[in-house]
Each structure stands twice: as structure tokens, then as C-alpha cells.
N, C-alpha and C positions, 0 to 999 in steps of 0.2 A: 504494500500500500504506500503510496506515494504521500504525505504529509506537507501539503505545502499553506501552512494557516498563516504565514504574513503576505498574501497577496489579499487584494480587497479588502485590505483595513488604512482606514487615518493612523494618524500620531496617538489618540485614545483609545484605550482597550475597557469595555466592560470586566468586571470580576469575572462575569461567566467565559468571556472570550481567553481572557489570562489562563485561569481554571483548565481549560480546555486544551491548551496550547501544550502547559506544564504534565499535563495526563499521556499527551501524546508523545511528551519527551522521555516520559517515564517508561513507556510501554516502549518504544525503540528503544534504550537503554533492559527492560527485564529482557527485551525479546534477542537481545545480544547483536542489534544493527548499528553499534553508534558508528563506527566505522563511513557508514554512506552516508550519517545524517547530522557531522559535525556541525557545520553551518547552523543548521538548524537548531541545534542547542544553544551554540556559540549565543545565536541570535535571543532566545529564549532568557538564555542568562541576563542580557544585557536588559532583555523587560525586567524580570524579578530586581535587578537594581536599579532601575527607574523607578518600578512599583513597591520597592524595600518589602519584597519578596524573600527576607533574608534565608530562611529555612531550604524552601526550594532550593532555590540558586546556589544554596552550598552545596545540597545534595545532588543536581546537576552538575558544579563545578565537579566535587570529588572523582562522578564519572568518567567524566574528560577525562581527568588526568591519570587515571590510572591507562588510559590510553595513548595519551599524549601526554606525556611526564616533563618534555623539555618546551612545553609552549608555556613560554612566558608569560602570555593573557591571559592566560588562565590561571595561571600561581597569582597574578594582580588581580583578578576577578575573585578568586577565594578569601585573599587578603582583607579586600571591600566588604566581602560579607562578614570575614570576624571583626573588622573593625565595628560594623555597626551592631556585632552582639559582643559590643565591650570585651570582648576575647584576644587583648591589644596584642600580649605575647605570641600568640598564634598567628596573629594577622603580620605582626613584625618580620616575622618568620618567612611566610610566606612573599613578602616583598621583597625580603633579602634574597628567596630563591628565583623568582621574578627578576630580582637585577642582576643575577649572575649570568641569566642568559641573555638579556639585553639593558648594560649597562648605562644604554642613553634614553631610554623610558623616561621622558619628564613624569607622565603620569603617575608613575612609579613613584619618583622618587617626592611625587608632593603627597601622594596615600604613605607612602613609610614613614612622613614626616609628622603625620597625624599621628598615628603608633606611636610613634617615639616621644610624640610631645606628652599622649595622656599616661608613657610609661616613667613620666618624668625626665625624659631623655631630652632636656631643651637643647641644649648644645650641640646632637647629632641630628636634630629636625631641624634646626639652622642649619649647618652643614649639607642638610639634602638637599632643601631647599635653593641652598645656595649655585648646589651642581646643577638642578635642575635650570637656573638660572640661568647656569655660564651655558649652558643645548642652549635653554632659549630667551636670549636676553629682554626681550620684550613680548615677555607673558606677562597680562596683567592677571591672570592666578596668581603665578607666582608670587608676585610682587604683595599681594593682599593675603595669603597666605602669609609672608613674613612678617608683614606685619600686625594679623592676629596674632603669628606665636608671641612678638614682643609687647605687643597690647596684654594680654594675659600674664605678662613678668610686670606689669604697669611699667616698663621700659616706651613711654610714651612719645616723647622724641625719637625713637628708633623708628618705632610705629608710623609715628606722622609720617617719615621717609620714606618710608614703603607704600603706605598709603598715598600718600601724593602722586609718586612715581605710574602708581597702578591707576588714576585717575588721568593722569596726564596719557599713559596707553589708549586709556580707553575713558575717556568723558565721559561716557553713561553709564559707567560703571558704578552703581546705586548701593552696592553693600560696601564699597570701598569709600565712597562720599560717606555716609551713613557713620561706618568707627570712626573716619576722621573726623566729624562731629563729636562723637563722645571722646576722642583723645584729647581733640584742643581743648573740650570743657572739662574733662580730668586735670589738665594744667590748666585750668585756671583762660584760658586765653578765651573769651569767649563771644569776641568780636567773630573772632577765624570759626571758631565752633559753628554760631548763627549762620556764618557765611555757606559752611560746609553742608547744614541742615537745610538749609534754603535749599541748593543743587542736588540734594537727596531729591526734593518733594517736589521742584521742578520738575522729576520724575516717575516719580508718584503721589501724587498729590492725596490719595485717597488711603495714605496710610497713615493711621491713627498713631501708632508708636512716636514717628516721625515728628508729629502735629505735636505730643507732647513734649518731646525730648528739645522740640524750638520752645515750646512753652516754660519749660526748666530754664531754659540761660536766659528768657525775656524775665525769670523774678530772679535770678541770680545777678541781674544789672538794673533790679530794681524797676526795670521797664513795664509795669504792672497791666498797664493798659494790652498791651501788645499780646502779654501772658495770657490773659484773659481773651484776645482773639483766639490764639492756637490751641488753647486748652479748648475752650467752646466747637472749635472745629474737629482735636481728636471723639470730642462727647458724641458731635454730629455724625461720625463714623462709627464711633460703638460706644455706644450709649450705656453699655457694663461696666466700664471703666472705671474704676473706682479712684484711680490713683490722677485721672485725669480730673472727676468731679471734687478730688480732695485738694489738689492744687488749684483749682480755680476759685474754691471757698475763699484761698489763702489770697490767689491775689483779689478776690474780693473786697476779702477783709484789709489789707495794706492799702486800699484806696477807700477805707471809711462807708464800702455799700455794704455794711452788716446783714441786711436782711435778705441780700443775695448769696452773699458768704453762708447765711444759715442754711438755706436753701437746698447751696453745693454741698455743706458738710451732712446734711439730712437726708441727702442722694445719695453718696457714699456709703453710710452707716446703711440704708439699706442694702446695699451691693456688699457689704461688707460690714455686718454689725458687732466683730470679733475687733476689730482695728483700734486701740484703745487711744491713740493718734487722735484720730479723727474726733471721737469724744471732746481729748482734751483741747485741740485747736476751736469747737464748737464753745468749749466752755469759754476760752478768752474771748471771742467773740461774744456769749450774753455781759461778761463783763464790761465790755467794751457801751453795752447797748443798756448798762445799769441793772442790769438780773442778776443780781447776786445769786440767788438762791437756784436760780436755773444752770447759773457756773458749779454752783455747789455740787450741784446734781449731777453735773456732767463731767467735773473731775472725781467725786465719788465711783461713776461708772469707769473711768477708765482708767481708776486703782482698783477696781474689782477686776478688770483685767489681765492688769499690770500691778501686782502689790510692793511691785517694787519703784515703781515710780516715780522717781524724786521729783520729777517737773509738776506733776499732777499735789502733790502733797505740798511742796512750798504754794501752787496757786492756790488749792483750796484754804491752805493755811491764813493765806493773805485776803481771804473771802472772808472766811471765818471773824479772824482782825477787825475788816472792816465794818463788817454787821454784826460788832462788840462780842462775840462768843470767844472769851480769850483765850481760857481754858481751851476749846477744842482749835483755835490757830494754835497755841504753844504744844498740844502734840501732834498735831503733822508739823509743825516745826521738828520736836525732837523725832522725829520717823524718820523723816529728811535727812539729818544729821547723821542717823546710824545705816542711810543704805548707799551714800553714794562715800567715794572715797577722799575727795575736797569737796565738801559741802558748805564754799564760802557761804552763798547766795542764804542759803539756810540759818547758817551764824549768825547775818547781818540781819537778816527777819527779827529771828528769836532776840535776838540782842535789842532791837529798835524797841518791840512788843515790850519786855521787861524792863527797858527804859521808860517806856511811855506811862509802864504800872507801877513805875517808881521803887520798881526791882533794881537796885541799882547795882549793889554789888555782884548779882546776877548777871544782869547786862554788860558788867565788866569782865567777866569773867569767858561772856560768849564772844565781844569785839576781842578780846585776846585769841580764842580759840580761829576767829575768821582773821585777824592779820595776820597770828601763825603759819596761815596756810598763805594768805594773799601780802605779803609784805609790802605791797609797794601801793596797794590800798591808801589813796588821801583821804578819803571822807571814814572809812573806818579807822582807823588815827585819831582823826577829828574828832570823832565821837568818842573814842575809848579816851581822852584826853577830857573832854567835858564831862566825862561821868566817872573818873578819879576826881578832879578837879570838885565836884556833887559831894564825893562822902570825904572830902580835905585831904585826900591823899598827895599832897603837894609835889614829891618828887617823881613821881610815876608820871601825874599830868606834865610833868617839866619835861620829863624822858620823851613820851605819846607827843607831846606840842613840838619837839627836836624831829620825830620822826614827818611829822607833817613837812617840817622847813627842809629835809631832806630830799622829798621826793617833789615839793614845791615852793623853789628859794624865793617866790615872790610874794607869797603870802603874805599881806601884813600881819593879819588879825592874828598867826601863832605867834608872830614878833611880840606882838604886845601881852597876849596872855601871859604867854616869859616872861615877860618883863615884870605883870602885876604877882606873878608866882614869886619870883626874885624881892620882890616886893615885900612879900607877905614872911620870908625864910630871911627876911632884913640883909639881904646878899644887895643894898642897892646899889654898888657900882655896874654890878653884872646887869642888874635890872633897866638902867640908863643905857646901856648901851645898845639893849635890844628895843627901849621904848624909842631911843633913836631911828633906828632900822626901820619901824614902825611908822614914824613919823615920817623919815623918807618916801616908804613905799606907801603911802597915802596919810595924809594930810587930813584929811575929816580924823582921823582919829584921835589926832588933839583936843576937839572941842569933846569927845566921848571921855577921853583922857581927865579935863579939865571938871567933868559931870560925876566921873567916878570917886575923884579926888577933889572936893570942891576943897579943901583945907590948904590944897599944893598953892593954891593964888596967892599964899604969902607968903612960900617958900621962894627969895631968891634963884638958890638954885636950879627949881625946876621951871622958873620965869627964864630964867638967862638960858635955859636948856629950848625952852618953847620958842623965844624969840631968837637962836641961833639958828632953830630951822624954817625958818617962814619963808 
């Protein structure tokens, strides 16, 4: 019986057609013809790896070969099929015995480079790849193959080169535009990014990933508006999206239209009501819109998701604060504190709170724990300095007010609290010299000067001090 099933078909194959083809490659293989009916498997295989036919097409392949042992297409067609059942070692195998019989295979040698890259082999998948290269110097395969393997080292710069190169082969080259979009926006560059993403959708216009991924570098440059076109337009492509309906909340929300932001974020949550993100971005926005109690609810939900949450606990914390439930802000303050591993932002809460409750020694003890970690902190300085300064701890506020002048030599106001510290420990040459400083770096603080001290107006000395600096 003569088998001839690729005449009178297109480029598409029904399953039943495929089905049928593979049955009849089976049956000349049990019936012991493969001998007349190479071709015809040959061609069979090359479906099953079009249609990732994996199973067949191996068990087709094996036949071959035990017939034809030295045809190299066929060790490369074997190779293909363990690659795509993860069976990299086996599939490596097979390429290498595929390149021993023809050693200028580029095919070859960009499938071994796959093997070797998921076998952790980066350095001899570069290497293939590179041979493959020097056959064919302008393959834009090639080229975008190398620079997926160096995309994947986040070797980004390398990437971009390969990339380019492979774009410049071949302008329409759409998966090679497309990483080089995400590599310039991995460093950061994301002028070049947007450029690269545009030239993607130029030529596809109707791919949603695309749509968002421009949408990404328009709030990553702040460009909120712009964000808000491309996000809208991945939605209008697939409308499941969750991650495009969640970015669009945001740039919603960054351009003050709250009630669209709710909208996106309530789109999402249903596409995806596990996302505890989504919750908590939801909850700053009723904040933002005065609902305290509806933020409450919303960072509650997504510490029910997330019990570890520090972002959700210092907000609620700060919700709590301000619709006076203080007890329950100071412990998601302290929950905060015990789950993340610098938990300035948390310090400085707790600290502010048990200042404001006239905790003071408390509150000093928490601005020490948040400079500890943030030294270079002005305004927690600042504070831990005014609340020694509260329970008369005079040389600690002297130390806290030194650290302020450190990290900001213009400051007048620490000049002068030194000064009135120095003041008060009767150290007053030291104290003159910093109420100078003071008096340099701003001048009103004289007349404050003169208000604190109304007694100094018949001290000579601090006359002759004031009218040396006017």
C-alpha cells in the first residue's frame, strides 16, 4: 500500500489528520517497511515537532535510527524531542552525536545550546552558539538566542548587543525588539526601553503583554497619563488581566482619580481575590478618599493574607493613630517591628505615637532603636533630641542636636538649642559660640533669642554679642 497523506493538505493538520498520518507511520515501521518509507516518516516527525507531538516523534525518531544510525537529522530531531521533555542530559547527548556527523549544523548547534544552558552549562551554550555564528554570521537566531542566554545571567549589556544586532538582521524581528525592551528597562534606561516596546507593537499591536510592559516604564517615568492609555489598551485585549487592571488603579490613583483607581483595584480583586497587593494598594487609596475605616478593612484583608506584612501593619497602624485607637496603632506598630528586619518606618511611627501620649521615655527609647538602624536620619535626630531635651536629659539632647549639625551643617535651630543646653550645664563660652553660629545662619532667631531670655537685655555681654552680629 502506497501511503502518500501529505499530498492534498494546507500548512494545518486536524488532530484527526495528524492521528492518522502517525498510525500509518506506525504500521510501516511494525510491518518492517521503513526502509521505502523514510521520507515519509522523516516528514511525519517534523509534524509531531511542529505539533509538540513529543511522545510520537520520539518513538518515530528511535525507529529511524536504528536504521539509519549515522543520519544526523535524526540524532537532532531526537535531541528536540528530549529537550522538550526536560530530559536535557539525553537530549545533550544526542546533539553531540548529531554534531559528530555534521559538524556545521547551525541548527544543531543553537538546540545543544538550549541543553547546555538548562544543564547549567552557560559557558559551552555561548560557545555553541558562538560557532554557530562564525557558519552563519548573520543569523538573527543566533544572535537572539545569545542574547537570551545573557538576559537570563541578567548580563544585560551583553544582551542589549545581541539583541540589537539580531534587530538590525532583521527589523521585524518582534521577540528580539520585545527583550530588548525588558533589558533597557532592567537597567534602568527607559527612554530606549519605551522606544524598543513601541517597535514591538508596531508589530503587533494586539498584544496585550506588550501594551502592559509600555505601561510599566510610562509609571516608572512617572508618565501617569500615558500609563493609563497602554494599561487600558492591554485590558481592551484581555480583559482577565489582572496585573494590567492593578497597574492602572495605581496610575489612577498617582493622578488623584480615586474613584477610578477603586474601580481598577475592584477589577483585579475579582480576577484575583488571593493578591493581598491589591487589597493593600485599595486600602491607601480609601485613605487617600478619607475612609479610614474602609483602609482598615482593606489592610486587615491583606494581613489575612499576608500575616507577615509589614507595609499592611505600619498602614493600618497609622489608620488606627489617626481614628485615636492607640492601643490597637501601637500593636501593629510593634508587629511591624518584629517581622521585617530594619523596620525604621515602624520605629518612627511607634516612636511619634508614644511621643504624642506623652510616653516619652518610651518614645526615646524607639527614635534610638530607628537611628540605630537609619543613622543618617535628620528628622529622627531631631526628635530623639527634643524628647531627651522633655525629661532634662541634657547631654544626650547635646549628643542627638551634634548629630542633627552633622548630617545638616546649616541648620540653625540645633545651633541654638546647643547653645541654650550649654546654657543651662553653665558651659557659657561653649554656648556663645554656637548661639553665634545661630545667629549667623539666620537672624530671626535673635528676636526668639531675646523672648526666651528676656533678662539677657541687661547683660552687656550678650548686647555686645547681638549687636556684633546684625
Amino acid at each position: 500500500m502506497d501511503y502518500n497523506f501529505f499530498d492534498g493538505f494546507g500548512s494545518e493538520y486536524s488532530d484527526e489528520e495528524l492521528k492518522e498520518k502517525i498510525e500509518a507511520c506506525k504500521n510501516i515501521i511494525n510491518e518492517g517497511r521503513i526502509l521505502t518509507s523514510i521520507d515519509l516518516i522523516e516528514d511525519t516527525i517534523q509534524l509531531c515537532i511542529d505539533y509538540d507531538l513529543v511522545e510520537d516523534g520520539l518513538y518515530l525518531t528511535n525507529a529511524l535510527l536504528q536504521i539509519t544510525p549515522y543520519n544526523y537529522e535524526i540524532w537532532h530531531f531526537k535531541g528536540i524531542f528530549l529537550n522538550n521533555m526536560f530530559r536535557f542530559a539525553e537530549a545533550y547527548n544526542c546533539f553531540r552525536k548529531a554534531l559528530s556527523l555534521n559538524p556545521n549544523d547551525v541548527d544543531t548547534h543553537i538546540n545543544i545550546a538550549i541543553a547546555e544552558d538548562n544543564l547549567g552549562m552557560f559557558e559551552e551554550a555561548v560557545e555553541s552558539l558562538e560557532k554557530a555564528l562564525a557558519i552563519e554570521p548573520h543569523n538573527e537566531e543566533i544572535l537572539y538566542n545569545l542574547g537570551a542566554l545573557y538576559e537570563k545571567k541578567e548580563k544585560y549589556n551583553e544582551a542589549v548587543e545581541y539583541f540589537r544586532m539580531a534587530v538590525e538582521k532583521a527589523p521585524d524581528y518582534l521577540e528580539a525588539w520585545y527583550e530588548l525592551g525588558y533589558c533597557y528597562e532592567s537597567m534602568g534606561e527607559l527612554k530606549d526601553a519605551l522606544a524598543a516596546y513601541e517597535m514591538y507593537l508596531n508589530g503587533d499591536p494586539e498584544n496585550y503583554a506588550g501594551w502592559y510592559n509600555k505601561g510599566i516604564v510610562h509609571l516608572r517615568l512617572e508618565e501617569f497619563e500615558k500609563a493609563i492609555n497602554a494599561f487600558e489598551l492591554s485590558i481592551a485585549l484581555k480583559d482577565d488581566f489582572s496585573s494590567s487592571w492593578f497597574n492602572c488603579g495605581y496610575a489612577y490613583y498617582k493622578t488623584g482619580k480615586y474613584k477610578q483607581a477603586m474601580t481598577a483595584y475592584k477589577k483585579a480583586l475579582k480576577i484575583d481575590p488571593d493578591d493581598e497587593t491589591i487589597y493593600y494598594n485599595l486600602g491607601q487609596t480609601y485613605e487617600e478618599m478619607g475612609s479610614i475605616a474602609n483602609a482598615i478593612k482593606c489592610y486587615t484583608e491583606a494581613i489575612n493574607l499576608d500575616p507577615d506584612y509589614y507595609e499592611a501593619y505600619l498602614a493600618r497602624g497609622n489608620c488606627y493613630d489617626a481614628s485615636g485607637k492607640f492601643q490597637l496603632a501601637l500593636r501593629d506598630f510593634n508587629k511591624a517591628i518584629t517581622i521585617a528586619s530594619e523596620p525604621v518606618d515602624a520605629w518612627y511611627a511607634k516612636a511619634d505615637l508614644e511621643y504624642s501620649l506623652g510616653k516619652l521615655n518610651e518614645s526615646i527609647e524607639s527614635y534610638k532603636n530607628a537611628v540605630e538602624i537609619d543613622p543618617d536620619n535628620f528628622n529622627g535626630w531631631l526628635k530623639l533630641a527634643e524628647a531627651f531635651f522633655e525629661v532634662g536629659n541634657w547631654l544626650e539632647s547635646l549628643k542627638a542636636y551634634k548629630e542633627c549639625i552633622r548630617i545638616d551643617k546649616n541648620y540653625a535651630r540645633a545651633y541654638y538649642s546647643i547653645a541654650k543646653i550649654n546654657f543651662l550645664l553653665s558651659h557659657t563660652q561653649e554656648g556663645i559660640e554656637y548661639l553665634k553660629k545661630a545667629f549667623e545662619l539666620d537672624p530671626n532667631i535673635k528676636t526668639e533669642f531675646t523672648n526666651d531670655y528676656p533678662e539677657i537685655k541687661s547683660s552687656k555681654l550678650f548686647n555686645k554679642l547681638i549687636d556684633d552680629n546684625k
